[in-house]
C-alpha positions in Angstrom: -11.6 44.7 65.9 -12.9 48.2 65.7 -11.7 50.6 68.0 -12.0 54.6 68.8 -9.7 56.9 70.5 -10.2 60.3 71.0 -8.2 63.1 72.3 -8.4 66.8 72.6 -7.1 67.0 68.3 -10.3 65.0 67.5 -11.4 61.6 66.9 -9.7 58.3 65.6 -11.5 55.6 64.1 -9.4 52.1 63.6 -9.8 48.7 62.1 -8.6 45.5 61.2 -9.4 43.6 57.9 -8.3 40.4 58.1 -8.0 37.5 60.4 -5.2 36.6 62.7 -4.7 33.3 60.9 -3.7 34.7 57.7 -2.6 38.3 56.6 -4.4 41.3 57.6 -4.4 45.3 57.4 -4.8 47.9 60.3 -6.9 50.9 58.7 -7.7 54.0 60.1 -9.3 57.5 59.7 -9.5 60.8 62.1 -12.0 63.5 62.3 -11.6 66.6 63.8 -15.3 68.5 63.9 -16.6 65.4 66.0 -17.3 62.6 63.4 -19.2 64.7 60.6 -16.4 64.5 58.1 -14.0 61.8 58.3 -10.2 61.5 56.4 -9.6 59.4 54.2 -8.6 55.4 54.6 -5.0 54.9 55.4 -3.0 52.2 56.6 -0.7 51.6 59.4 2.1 49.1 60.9 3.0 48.7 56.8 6.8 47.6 57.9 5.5 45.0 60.5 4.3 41.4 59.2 1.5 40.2 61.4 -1.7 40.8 62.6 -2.2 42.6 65.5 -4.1 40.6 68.4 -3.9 43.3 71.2 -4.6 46.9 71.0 -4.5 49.4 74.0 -4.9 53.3 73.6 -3.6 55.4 76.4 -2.2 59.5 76.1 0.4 61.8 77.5 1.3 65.0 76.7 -1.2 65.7 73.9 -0.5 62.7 72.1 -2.7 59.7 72.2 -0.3 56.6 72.1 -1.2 52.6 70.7 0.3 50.1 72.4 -0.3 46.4 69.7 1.0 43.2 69.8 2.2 41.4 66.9 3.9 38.3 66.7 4.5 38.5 70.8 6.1 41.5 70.4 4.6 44.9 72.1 5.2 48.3 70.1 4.2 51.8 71.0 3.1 54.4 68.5 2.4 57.7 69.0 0.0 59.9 67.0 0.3 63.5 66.8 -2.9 64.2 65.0 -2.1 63.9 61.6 0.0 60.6 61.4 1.8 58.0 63.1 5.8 57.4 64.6 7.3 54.6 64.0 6.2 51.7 65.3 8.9 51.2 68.8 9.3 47.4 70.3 9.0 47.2 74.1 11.0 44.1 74.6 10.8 44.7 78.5 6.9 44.3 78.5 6.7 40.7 76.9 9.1 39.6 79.9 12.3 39.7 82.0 13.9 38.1 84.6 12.8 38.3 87.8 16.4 39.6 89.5 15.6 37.8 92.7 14.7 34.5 91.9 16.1 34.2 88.4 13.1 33.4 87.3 11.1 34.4 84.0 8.4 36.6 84.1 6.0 35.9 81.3 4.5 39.7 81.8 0.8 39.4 80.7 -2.8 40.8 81.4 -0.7 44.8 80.6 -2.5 47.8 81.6 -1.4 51.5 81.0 -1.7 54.6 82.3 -0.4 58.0 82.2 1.8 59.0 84.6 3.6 62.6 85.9 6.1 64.5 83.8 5.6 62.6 80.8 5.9 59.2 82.1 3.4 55.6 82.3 2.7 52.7 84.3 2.2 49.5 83.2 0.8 47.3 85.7 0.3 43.2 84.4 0.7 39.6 86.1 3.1 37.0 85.7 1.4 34.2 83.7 4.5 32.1 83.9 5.5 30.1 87.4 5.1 33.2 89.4 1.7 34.1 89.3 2.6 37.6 90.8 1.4 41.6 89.7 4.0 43.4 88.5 4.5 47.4 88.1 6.7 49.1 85.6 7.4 52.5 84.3 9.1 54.9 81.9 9.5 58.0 80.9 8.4 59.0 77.0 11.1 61.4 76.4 10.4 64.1 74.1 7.6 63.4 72.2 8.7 65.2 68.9 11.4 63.2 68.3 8.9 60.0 67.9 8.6 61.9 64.4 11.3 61.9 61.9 11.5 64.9 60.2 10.7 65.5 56.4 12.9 63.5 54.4 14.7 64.8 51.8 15.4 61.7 50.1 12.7 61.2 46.8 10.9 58.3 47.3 12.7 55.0 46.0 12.6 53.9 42.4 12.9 50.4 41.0 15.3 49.9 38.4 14.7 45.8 38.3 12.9 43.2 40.0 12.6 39.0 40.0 14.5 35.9 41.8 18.3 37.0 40.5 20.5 37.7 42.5 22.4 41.0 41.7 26.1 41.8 42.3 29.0 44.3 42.0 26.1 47.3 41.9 27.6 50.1 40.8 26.3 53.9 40.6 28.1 56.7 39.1 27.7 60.4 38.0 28.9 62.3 34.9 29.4 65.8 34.8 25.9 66.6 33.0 24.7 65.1 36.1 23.0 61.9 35.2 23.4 59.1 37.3 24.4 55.3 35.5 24.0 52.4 37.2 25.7 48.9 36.9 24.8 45.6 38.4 25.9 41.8 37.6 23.2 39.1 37.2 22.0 35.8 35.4 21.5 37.0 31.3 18.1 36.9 30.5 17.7 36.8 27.0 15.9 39.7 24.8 11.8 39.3 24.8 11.6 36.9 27.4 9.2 38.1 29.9 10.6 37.2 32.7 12.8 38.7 34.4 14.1 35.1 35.8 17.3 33.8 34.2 18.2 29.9 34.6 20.4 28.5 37.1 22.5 28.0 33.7 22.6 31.3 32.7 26.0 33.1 32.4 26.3 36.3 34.3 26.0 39.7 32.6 26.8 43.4 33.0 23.4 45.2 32.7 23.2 49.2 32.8 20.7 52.1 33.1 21.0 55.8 33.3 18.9 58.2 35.1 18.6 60.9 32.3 16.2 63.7 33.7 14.0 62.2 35.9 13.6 59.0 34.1 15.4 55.5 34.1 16.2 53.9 31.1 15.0 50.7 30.6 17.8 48.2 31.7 19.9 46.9 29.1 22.6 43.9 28.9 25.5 45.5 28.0 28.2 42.6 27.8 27.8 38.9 27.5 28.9 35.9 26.6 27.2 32.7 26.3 30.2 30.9 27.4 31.8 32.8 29.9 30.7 33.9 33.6 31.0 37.9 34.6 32.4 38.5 38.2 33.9 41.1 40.0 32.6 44.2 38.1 34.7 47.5 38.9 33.5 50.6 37.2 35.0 54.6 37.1 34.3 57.1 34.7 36.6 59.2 33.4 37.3 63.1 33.2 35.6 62.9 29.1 32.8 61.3 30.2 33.6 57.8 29.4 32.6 54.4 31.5 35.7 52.3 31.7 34.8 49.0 32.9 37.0 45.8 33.8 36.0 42.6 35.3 37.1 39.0 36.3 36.2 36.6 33.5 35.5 33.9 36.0 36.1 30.8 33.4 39.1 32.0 31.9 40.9 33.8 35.4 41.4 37.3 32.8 40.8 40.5 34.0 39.0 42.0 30.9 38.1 46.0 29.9 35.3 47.5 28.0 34.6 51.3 27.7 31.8 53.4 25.9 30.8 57.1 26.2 28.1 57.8 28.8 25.7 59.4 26.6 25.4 56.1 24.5 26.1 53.5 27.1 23.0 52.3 26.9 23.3 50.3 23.4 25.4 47.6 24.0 27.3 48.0 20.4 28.4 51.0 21.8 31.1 49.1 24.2 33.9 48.4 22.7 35.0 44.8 22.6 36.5 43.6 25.3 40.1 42.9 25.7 42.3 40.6 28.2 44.7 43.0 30.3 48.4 41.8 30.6 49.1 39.3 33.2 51.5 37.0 34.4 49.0 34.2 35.0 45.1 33.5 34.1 44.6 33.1 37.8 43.5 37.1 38.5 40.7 38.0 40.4 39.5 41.6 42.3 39.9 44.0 39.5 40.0 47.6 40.7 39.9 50.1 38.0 40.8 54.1 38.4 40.9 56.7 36.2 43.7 59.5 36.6 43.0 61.8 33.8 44.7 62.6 30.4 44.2 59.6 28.9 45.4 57.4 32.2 44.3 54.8 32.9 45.2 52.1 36.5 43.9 48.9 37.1 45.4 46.9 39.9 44.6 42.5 40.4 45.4 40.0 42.7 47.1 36.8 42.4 45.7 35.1 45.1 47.7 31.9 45.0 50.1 29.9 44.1 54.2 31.1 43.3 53.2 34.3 41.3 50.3 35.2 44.0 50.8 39.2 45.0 49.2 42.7 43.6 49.6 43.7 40.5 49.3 47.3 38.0 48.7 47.6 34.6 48.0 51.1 33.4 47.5 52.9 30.1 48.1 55.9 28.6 46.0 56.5 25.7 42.5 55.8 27.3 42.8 51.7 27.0 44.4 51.2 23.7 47.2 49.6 25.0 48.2 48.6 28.1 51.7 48.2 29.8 53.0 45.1 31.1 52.0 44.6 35.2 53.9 45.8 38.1 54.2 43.8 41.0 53.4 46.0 43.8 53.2 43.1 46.4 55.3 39.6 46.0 53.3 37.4 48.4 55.4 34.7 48.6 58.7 37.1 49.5 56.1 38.2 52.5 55.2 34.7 53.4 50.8 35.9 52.9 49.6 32.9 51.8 46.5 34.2 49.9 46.6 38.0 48.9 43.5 39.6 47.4 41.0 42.7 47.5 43.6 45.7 45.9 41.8 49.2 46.1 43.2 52.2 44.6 42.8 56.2 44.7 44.9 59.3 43.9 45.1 62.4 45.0 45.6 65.8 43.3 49.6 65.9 43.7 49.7 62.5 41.2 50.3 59.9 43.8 48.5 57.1 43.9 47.2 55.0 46.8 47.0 51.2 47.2 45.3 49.1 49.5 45.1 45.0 49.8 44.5 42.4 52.2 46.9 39.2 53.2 44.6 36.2 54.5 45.4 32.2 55.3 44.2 29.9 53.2 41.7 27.5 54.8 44.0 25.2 57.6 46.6 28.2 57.4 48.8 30.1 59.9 49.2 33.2 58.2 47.7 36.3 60.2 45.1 38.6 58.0 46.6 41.6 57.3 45.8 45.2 55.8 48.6 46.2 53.9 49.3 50.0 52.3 51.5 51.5 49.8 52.1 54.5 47.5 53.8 55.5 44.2 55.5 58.8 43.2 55.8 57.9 40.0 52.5 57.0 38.4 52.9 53.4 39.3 56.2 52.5 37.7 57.5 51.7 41.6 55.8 51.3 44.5 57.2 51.9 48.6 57.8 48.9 50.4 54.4 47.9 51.8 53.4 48.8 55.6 51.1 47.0 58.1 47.6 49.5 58.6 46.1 46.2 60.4 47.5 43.5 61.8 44.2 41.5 61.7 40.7 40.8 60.0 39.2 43.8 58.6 36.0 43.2 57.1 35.5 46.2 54.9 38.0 48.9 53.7 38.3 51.6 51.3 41.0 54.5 50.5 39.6 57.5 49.0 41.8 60.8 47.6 40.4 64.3 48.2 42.5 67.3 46.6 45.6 66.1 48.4 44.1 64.9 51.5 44.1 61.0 51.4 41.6 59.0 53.8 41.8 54.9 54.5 39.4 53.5 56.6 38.3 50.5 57.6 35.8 48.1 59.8 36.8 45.9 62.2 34.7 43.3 64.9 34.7 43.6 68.4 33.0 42.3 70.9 30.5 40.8 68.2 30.3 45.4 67.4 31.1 46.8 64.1 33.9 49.2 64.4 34.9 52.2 62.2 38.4 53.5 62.0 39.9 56.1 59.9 43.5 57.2 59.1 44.5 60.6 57.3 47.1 62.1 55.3 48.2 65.4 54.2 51.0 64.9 52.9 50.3 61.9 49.9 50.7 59.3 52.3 53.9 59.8 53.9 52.7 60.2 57.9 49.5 58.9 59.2 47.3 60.4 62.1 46.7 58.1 64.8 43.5 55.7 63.9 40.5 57.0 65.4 37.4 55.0 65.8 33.5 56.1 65.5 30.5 53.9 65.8 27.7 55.9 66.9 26.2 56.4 64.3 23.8 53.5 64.2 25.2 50.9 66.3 25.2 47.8 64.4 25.5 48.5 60.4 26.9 46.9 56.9 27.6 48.2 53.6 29.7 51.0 54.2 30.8 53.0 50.9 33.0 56.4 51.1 33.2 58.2 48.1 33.6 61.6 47.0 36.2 63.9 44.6 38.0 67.0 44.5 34.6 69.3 44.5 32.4 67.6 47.4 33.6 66.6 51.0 34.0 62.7 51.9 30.5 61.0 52.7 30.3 58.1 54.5 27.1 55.8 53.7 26.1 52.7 55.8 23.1 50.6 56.9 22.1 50.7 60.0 19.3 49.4 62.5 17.2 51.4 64.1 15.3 51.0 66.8 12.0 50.0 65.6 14.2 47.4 63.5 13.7 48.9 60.5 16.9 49.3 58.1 17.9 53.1 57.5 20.9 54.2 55.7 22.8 56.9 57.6 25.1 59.5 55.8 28.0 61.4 57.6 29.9 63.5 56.5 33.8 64.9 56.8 33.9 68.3 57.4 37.9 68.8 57.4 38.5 68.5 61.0 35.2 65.1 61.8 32.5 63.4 61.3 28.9 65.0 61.1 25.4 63.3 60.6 23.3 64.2 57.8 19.7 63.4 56.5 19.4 59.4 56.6 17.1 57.8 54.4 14.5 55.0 55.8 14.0 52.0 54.0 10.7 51.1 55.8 11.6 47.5 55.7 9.1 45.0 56.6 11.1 42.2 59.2 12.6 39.5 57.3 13.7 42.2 54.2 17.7 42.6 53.5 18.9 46.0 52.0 22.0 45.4 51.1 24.4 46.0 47.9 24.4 50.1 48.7 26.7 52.1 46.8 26.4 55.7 46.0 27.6 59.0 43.7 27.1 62.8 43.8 26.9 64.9 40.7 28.7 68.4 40.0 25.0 69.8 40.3 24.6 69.3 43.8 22.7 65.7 44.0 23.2 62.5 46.0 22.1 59.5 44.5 22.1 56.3 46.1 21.6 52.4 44.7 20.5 49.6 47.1 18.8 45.8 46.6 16.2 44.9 48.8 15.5 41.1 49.6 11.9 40.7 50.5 9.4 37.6 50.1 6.5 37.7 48.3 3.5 37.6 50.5 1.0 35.7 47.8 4.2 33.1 46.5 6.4 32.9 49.5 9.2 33.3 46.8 12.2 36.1 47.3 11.8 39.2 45.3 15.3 41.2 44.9 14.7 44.5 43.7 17.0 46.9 42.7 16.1 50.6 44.0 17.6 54.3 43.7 16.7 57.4 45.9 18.6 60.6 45.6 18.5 64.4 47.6 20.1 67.5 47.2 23.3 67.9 49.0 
């Protein structure tokens, strides 16, 4: 499995080590003074599993292309003399239908060849019922854009590692700008080794902070042998500290916890938790926001049963006490049979922003809602709710920004992630007309807007591409649309999940974003979840 390619750059010199029953490498090294000094060993086709059992080298344009197979699949690469593109998949050259019988062509025995004005052939036989030759071809396109350019994203770091799941992941920035990081996971208790907790383990909060250009090590933060952590929501406030509240999933409180940033990272820093008021232990979906001078709003849902509706409690000296809850949605008045999911932001005239979802409970006839309201006067009263969608959402946020105040939200159809966004410029009052925008990726998960009152709304999701590698795109709201920015590429190999993203931006000008990756370990054939942060300058 030793091939060489040469074009008018220089010389290529590629290998296989390996077998094609087991695991294997493709190597390579270039010259460019005719074979008396070589590069030095690299590897290609890291994000694709498999071992490559057909190889064919062909060129066009100044650029020698390698068309493999791996796993049935074909790919094309292109090298431009100092690296490699992306790996591409040519679905259309394993088979297709033959459009006058119906038939399918199992397109075999491939052969390629450069063609005018950038194009190539492909000449192969049917090795299916047909037995017939078959000729295809298509244009390259423009070659540079094979190549992505420079990131500008640093290369990921792991914060954490092992079988756990992690949840609620959380990254914020302070105004120093460090980044701090909070996820939920099985406790593992201090100097074990591994970083496996048992299926009996309670959940935790653990945190890190990015201080310089160094994580912390991860620490647990809260715990409790006898009670389960779930639904962590996390904000930090205008002095720097990290108010946290969570669903105590044993009990049905919604508990809060705060430290200052610069010490977060001992847990007897945090102060001890305390339940917030409520009319029932039956709370879940915590959403905490801070609004400055000493305020602070958390909003809960009910979900069920004759108290089920959204809920405020707020305080006014920074979580030493905390009022009674306002009911800003009675479900059973509304008929909703399960409310949950309550999101909240403010804008920079004082009023604050609620969103919530109304679903049916399982054999139900209630229709899935998106409801909306507002408050003039810090949360004492709320307006009488209105209907953004009257159907299943699968994602929303609302974000505040100076006084302009954003809700969007992601919708199915036709089996298609939708986008659509609302504004308002006058604290909620009138609405534009929803707009919808999905090009940015096609199919994609784990949305996250975020921003304040210095930086412009970005929009993060996770997208495909078309080599079928994860890559998390980044648009951003310029006042009058959307606008791409640099993406960052996960260079997942197939079978890996990126998921859990969520992202911050400091005062200094950085983007920093969090993400788990699910991957399986080649050597156990266990899943690995990792936790991992990359961040650029905006």
């Amino acid at each position: 499995n030793i091939r060489i390619a040469t074009d008018n750059q220089g010389t290529l010199l590629e290998w296989q080590v390996g077998n094609n029953a087991g695991s294997c490498n493709q190597t390579y090294q270039w010259s460019t003074d005719n074979g008396s000094t070589w590069s030095g060993q690299h590897t290609m086709l890291d994000s694709l599993r498999g071992c490559a059992i057909e190889n064919q080298y062909f060129e066009s344009d100044d650029y020698l292309f390698l068309a493999t197979t791996i796993d049935a699949q074909i790919y094309f690469l292109a090298w431009n003399g100092e690296s490699w593109s992306d790996p591409l998949p040519q679905t259309e050259l394993s088979g297709f239908q033959d459009t006058e019988t119906s038939a399918q062509v199992v397109f075999d025995c491939r052969n390629i060849t450069q063609g005018p004005n950038n194009s190539i052939y492909v000449v192969g036989c049917d090795t299916g019922t047909g037995a017939d030759i078959w000729l295809t071809s298509r244009s390259l396109g423009d070659l540079t854009t094979w190549f992505p350019s420079p990131s500008t994203w640093s290369r990921p770091v792991e914060l954490t590692s092992g079988a756990n799941n992690l949840n609620s992941v959380t990254l914020l920035a302070d105004k120093t700008g460090n980044f701090h990081a909070f996820w939920v996971q099985p406790y593992i208790a201090p100097g074990i080794t591994s970083t496996v907790g048992t299926n009996e383990s309670p959940q935790a909060i653990y945190y890190s902070r990015l201080q310089g250009e160094k994580w912390l090590q991860p620490m647990t933060i809260l715990y409790s042998a006898t009670k389960n952590v779930a639904q962590l929501s996390v904000t930090i406030d205008e002095t720097g500290d990290l108010l946290l509240v969570w669903n105590e999933a044993d009990t049905g409180d919604i508990m809060f916890s705060w430290a200052n940033a610069g010490v977060a990272n001992i847990a007897s820093e945090w102060s001890s938790p305390v339940a917030l008021p409520s009319l029932l232990a039956e709370n879940i979906s915590p959403f905490i926001l801070a609004g400055g001078s000493g305020k602070i709003y958390v909003a809960y849902a009910i979900p069920l049963n004759e108290d089920r509706g959204i809920y405020l409690t707020q305080s006014n000296n920074n979580g030493d006490t905390w009022s009674q809850p306002v009911q800003i949605f009675n479900g059973v008045t509304a008929g909703a049979q399960m409310v949950d999911q309550p999101k909240l932001a403010i804008t920079a005239d004082g009023v604050l922003h609620i969103l919530w979802k109304q679903a049916s409970v399982l054999g139900g006839n209630t229709s899935p809602r998106l409801y909306y309201s507002r408050s003039l006067d810090g949360g004492n009263t709320w307006a009488n709710p209105a209907v953004v969608v009257d159907g299943t959402t699968n994602w929303d946020q609302i974000l505040g920004f100076g006084n302009l105040i954003q809700r969007i939200w992601q919708a199915s159809e036709n089996d298609q992630a939708i986008l659509w966004l609302q504004t308002s410029n006058d604290g909620g009052l009138n609405w534009s007309q929803p707009v919808s925008f999905s090009n940015f990726g096609g199919n994609f998960s784990d949305p996250i807007l975020f921003g304040d009152n210095i930086r412009q709304p970005n929009l993060f999701f996770i997208a495909n591409n078309q080599s079928a590698n994860q890559v998390m795109n980044n648009i951003l709201w310029d006042g009058k649309g959307w606008s791409e920015q640099q993406d960052l590429r996960f260079n997942s190999a197939p079978g890996d999940k990126i998921s859990s993203l969520n992202a911050a931006v400091t005062l200094t000008g950085k983007f920093g974003v969090l993400y788990g990756r699910k991957s399986i370990d080649e050597t156990t054939g266990q899943p690995v979840i990792s936790l991992n942060f990359s961040q650029r300058e905006v």
